[in-house]
C-alpha positions in Angstrom: 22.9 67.2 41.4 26.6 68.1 40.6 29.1 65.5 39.7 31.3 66.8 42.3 28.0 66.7 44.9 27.1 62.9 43.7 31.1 62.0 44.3 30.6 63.0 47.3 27.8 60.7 48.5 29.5 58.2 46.6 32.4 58.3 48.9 30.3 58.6 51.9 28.0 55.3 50.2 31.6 53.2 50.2 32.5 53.9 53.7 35.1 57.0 53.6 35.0 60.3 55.8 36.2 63.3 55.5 36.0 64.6 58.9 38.2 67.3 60.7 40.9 65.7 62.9 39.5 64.2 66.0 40.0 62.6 69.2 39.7 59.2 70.1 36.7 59.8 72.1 34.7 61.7 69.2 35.6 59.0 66.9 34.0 56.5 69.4 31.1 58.8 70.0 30.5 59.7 66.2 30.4 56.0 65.6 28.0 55.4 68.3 26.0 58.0 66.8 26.2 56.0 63.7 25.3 52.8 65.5 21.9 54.1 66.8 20.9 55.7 63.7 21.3 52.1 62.3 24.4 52.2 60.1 25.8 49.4 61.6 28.2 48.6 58.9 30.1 44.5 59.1 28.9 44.3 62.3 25.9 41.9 62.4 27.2 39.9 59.7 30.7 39.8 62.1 28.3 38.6 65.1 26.3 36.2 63.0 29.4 34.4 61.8 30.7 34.3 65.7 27.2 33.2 66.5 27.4 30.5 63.6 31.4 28.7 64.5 30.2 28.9 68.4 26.8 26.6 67.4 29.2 24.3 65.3 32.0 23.8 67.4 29.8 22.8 69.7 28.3 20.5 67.6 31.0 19.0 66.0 34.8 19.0 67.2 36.6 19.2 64.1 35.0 22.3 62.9 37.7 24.3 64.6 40.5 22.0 63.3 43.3 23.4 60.6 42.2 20.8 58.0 38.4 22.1 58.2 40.0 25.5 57.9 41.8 24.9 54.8 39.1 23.1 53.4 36.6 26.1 54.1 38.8 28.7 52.6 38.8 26.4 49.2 34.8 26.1 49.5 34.5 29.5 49.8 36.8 30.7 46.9 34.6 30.1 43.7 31.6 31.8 45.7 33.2 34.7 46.9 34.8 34.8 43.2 31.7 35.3 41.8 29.7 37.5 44.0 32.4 40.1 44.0 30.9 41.0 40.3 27.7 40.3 41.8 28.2 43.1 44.6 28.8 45.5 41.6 25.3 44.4 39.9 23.4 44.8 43.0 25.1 48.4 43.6 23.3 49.4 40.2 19.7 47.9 42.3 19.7 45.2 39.2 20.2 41.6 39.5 22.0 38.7 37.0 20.4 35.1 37.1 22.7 34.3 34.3 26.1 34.2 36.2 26.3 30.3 37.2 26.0 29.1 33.8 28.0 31.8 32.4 30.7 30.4 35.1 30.0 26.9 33.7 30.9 28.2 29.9 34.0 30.2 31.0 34.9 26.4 33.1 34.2 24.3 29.9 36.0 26.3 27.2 39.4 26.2 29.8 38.9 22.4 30.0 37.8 21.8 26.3 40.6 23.7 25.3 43.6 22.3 27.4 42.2 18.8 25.8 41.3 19.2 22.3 40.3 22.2 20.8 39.0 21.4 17.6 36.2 19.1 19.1 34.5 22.3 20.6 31.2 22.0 18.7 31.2 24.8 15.9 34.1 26.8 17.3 36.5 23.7 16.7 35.5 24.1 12.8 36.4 28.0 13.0 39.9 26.9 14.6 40.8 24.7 12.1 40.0 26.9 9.2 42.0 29.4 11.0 44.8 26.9 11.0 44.8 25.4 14.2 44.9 21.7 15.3 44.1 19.7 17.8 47.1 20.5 19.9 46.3 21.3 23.7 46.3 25.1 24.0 48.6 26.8 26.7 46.5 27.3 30.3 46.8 31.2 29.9 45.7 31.1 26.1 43.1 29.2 26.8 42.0 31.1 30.4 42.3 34.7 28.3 40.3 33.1 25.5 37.8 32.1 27.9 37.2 35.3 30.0 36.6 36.8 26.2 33.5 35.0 26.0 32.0 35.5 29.0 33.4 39.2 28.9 31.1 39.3 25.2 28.6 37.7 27.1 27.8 40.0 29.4 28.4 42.7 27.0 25.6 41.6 24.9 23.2 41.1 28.0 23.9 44.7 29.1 23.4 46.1 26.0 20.6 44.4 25.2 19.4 45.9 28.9 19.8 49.2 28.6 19.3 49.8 25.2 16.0 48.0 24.9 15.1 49.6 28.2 14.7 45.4 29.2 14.2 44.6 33.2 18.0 43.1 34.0 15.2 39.9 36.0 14.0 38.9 32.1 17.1 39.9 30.3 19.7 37.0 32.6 16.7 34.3 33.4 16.8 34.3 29.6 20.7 34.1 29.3 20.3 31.2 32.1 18.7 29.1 30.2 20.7 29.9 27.3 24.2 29.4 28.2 23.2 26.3 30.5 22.0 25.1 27.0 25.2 26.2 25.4 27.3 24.2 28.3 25.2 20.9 27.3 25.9 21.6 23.6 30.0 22.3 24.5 30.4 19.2 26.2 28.5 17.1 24.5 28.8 13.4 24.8 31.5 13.5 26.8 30.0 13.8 30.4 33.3 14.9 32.3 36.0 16.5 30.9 39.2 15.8 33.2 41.7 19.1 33.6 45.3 18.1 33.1 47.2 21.0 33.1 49.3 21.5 36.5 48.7 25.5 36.4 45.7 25.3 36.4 44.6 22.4 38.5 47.3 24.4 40.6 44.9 27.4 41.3 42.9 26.0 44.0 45.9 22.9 45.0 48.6 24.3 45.0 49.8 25.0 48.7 52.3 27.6 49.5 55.1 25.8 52.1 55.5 27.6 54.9 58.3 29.6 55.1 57.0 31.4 52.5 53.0 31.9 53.5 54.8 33.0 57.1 56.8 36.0 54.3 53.5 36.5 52.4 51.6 37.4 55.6 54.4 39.8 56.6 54.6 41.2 53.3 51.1 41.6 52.9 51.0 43.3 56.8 54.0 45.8 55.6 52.5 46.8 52.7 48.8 47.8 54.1 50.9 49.5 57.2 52.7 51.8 54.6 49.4 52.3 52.5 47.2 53.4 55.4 50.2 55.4 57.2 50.5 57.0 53.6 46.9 57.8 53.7 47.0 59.5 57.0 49.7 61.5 55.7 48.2 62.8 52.9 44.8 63.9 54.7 46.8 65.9 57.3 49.2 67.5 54.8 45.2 68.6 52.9 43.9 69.8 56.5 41.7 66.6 56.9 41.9 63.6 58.5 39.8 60.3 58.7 40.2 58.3 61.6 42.1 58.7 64.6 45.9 57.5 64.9 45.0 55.3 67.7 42.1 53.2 65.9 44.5 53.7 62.6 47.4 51.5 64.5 44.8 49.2 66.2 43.5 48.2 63.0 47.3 48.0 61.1 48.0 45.7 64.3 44.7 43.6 64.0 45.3 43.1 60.1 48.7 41.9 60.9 47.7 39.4 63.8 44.8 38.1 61.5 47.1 37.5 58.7 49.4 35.9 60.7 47.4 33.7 62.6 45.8 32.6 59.4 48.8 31.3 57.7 49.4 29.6 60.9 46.5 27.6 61.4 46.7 26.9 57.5 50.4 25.6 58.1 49.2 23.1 60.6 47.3 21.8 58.0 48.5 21.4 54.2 49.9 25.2 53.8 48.1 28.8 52.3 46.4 28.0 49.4 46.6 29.9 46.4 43.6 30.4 45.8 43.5 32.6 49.0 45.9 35.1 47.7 44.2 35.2 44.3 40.8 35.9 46.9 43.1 38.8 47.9 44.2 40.4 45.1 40.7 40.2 43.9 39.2 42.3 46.8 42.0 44.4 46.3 42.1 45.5 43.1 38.3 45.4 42.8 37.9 47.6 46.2 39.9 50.2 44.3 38.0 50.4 41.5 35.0 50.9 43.5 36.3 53.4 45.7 39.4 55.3 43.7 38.3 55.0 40.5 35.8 57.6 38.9 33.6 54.3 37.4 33.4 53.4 40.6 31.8 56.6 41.9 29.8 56.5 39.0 27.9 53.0 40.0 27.5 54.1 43.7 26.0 57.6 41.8 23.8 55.3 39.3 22.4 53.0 42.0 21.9 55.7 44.5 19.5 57.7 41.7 19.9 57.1 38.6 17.9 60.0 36.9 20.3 62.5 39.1 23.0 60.8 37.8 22.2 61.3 34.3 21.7 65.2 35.0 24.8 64.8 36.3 26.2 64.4 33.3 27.2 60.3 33.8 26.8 58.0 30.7 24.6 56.0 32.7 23.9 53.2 30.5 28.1 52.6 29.7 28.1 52.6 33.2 25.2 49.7 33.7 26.7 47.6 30.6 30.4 47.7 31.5 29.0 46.4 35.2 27.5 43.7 33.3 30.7 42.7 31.9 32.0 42.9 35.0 29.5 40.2 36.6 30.5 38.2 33.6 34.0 38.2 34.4 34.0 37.5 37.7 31.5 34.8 37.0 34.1 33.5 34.7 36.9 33.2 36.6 34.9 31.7 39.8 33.8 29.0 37.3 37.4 28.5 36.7 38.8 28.2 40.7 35.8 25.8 41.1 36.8 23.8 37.8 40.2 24.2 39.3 39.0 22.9 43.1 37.2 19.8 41.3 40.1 19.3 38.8 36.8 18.4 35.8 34.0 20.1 34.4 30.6 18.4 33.5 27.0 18.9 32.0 26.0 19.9 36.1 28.7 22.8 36.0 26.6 25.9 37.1 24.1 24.2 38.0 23.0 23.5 41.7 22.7 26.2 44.4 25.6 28.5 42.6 23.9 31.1 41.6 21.9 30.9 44.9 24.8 31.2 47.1 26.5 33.9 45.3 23.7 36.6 45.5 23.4 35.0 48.7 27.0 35.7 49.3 26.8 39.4 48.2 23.2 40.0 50.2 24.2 38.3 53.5 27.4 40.7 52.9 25.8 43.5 53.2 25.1 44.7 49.9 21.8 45.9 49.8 18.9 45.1 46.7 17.8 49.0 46.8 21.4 49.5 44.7 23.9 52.4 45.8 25.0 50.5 49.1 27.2 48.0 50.3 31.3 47.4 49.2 33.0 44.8 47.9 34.5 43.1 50.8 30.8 42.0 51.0 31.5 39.5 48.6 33.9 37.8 51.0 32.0 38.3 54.4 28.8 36.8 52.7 30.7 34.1 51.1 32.3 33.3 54.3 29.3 32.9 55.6 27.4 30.7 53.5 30.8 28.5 53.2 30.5 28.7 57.0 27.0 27.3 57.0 27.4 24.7 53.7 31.0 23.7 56.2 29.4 22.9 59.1 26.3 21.6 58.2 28.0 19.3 56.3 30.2 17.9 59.1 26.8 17.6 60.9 25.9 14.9 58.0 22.6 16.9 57.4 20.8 16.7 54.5 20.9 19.2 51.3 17.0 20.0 52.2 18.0 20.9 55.4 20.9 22.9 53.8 19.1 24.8 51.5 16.5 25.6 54.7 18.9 27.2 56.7 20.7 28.9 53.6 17.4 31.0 53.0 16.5 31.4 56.3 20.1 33.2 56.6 19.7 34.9 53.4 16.1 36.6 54.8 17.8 37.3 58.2 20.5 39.4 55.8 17.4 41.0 54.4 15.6 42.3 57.2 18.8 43.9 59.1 19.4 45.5 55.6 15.7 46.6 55.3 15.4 47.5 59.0 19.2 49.6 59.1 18.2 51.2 56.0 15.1 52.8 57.7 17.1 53.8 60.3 19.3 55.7 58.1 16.3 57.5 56.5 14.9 58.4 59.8 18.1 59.8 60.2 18.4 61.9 58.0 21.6 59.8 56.3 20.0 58.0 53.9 
């Protein structure tokens, strides 16, 4: 397979055509087409999320109230943080156990380090030879210093992955219970470690007043209207065009209305939170590297088949370890929002359902296990979800066994559609 030929199923993997221009009704009917032959795309996890805020309105009033909407967009942050790197590990078909302890370490060095941080356990002996002292490091020192680890972390784990030829299953079950150990050695005796520092605390509670969510939703509107307007553009001045002007101004409209009604109902409540622009930018900037970037064509082209890949002349296992570091990353800095949401870190950091919930998050989004399918706007619509389910289940006052019940039960129901579309694709000749 060509590079050129493998770019092209990569594009076609992350949702892009390049079809001649069309009418409205052959857009429809292609899609339909698409439909039956089981690429259903967001759709069922769209429907199940209707199906889920429908069951728990009904079952509990104040689901459907600003506050509860607020609250679910802070629940959901750290999880959707994390399963965006997640989305990029699964694209490869590979898996990382390791990341909700590797969020904990990136969460406890931020805390440890805005406190005191020459009473880190062996690294506070390195900082003061190196001249430190026990002054309180600056939030984005100690945040940069922080993603550094985890960023060597998952270095290490990748390399040890592909260059020992190691299942990525062994290789981060092993770095679980290695950096949960570390997170009980950073802390200590200490138990909880309080954050102090406003900018960070900030992250997840700091509320934007409303005058200026209500110019951050336009702002946000305007600039996607230009971008896709600018895409259109640039197809038609090449001789090709995507979708149809109608469904291109139907969806510029929709984004608009949805971003507008969601600062809305957020200022009937406390404000936008930042956190939800940092969610954002995120999807943003990550979407892009998946699908504008040539690394990003390259991990759709490794998880799709790896051994064409390599013929195609990809460095396949830079590829796999720099998507390792990735998953790190991103692990890191969902441990930080969710330090930030709880304003403390402590020796349960990591621990819990994280690291269920954010492959959950990343599955139920529609990433699929086989690698070389899914985007990274999965990360969100699965986190949604399970933030959805976690939300309401709480305001139902059932218990965590019952939680955890329903959480897998969703998590298989993700499966099957996946496993089920999938053959429908084959049978199709699309997949």
């Amino acid at each position: 397979m060509s590079e050129t030929k493998a770019a092209e199923q990569t594009a076609s993997a992350a949702g892009f055509e390049a079809d001649n221009n069309q009418s409205l009704s052959d857009y429809l009917k292609a899609y339909w087409r698409r439909m039956r032959s089981g690429d259903m795309g967001s759709l069922p996890i769209i429907l199940g999320l209707v199906i889920l805020v429908v069951i728990f309105q009904l079952q509990n009033e104040n689901f459907l109230t600003a506050r509860n909407f607020v609250s679910l967009i802070l629940q959901m942050a750290g999880i959707m943080t994390i399963a965006v790197g997640v989305v990029f590990v699964l694209l490869l078909g590979e898996i990382d156990l390791s990341v909700g302890f590797v969020s904990a370490v990136a969460a406890v060095l931020v805390a440890l380090l805005l406190r005191d941080p020459t009473a880190i356990p062996g690294l506070g002996t390195m900082l003061l030879k190196l001249g430190f002292d026990s002054t309180p490091w600056a939030w984005y020192s100690a945040v940069l210093f922080a993603l550094s680890v985890v960023t060597l972390i998952g270095l290490v784990q990748g390399m040890i992955i592909t260059k020992f030829q190691l299942p990525s299953f062994v290789v981060s079950l092993a770095g679980l219970l290695v950096w949960n150990g570390l997170v009980l050695i950073l802390i200590g005796g200490s138990g909880t470690v309080i954050i102090q520092d406003k900018v960070v605390i900030g992250i997840a509670n700091y509320f934007f007043p409303a005058q200026a969510s209500q110019a951050l939703a336009i702002g946000v509107s305007a600039v996607y209207a230009i971008y896709r307007m600018s895409r259109v553009i640039q197809r038609r001045r090449k001789g090709v065009s995507g979708r149809p002007m109608t469904i291109v101004i139907t969806e510029i409209a929709a984004a608009a209305f949805m971003a507008l009604a969601v600062v809305w109902v957020a200022n009937q409540d406390r404000g936008l939170p930042m956190v939800a622009v940092v969610m954002l930018l995120l999807l943003v900037g990550f979407r892009f590297v998946a699908t504008r970037v040539r690394f990003g064509r390259y991990v759709y082209a490794v998880g799709g088949n790896i051994e064409a890949a390599r013929r195609a002349g990809i460095a396949v296992d830079w590829v796999r370890i720099r998507v390792f570091m990735i998953s790190s990353v991103m692990a890191g800095m969902g441990g930080i929002v969710l330090a930030s949401r709880l304003r403390s870190v402590d020796t349960a950091a990591g621990g819990g359902n994280l690291l269920l919930n954010s492959i959950a998050a990343a599955v139920i989004g529609g990433t699929s296990l086989f690698g070389g399918s899914g985007r990274v706007s999965s990360a969100f619509l699965g986190a949604l979800v399970i933030a959805t389910v976690e939300n309401g289940m709480g305001l139902l006052g059932l218990s965590a066994g019952v939680k955890f019940v329903v959480t897998g039960l969703v998590l298989l129901a993700a499966v099957l559609v996946d496993a089920v579309t999938r053959r429908g694709r084959a049978q199709s000749g699309i997949a």
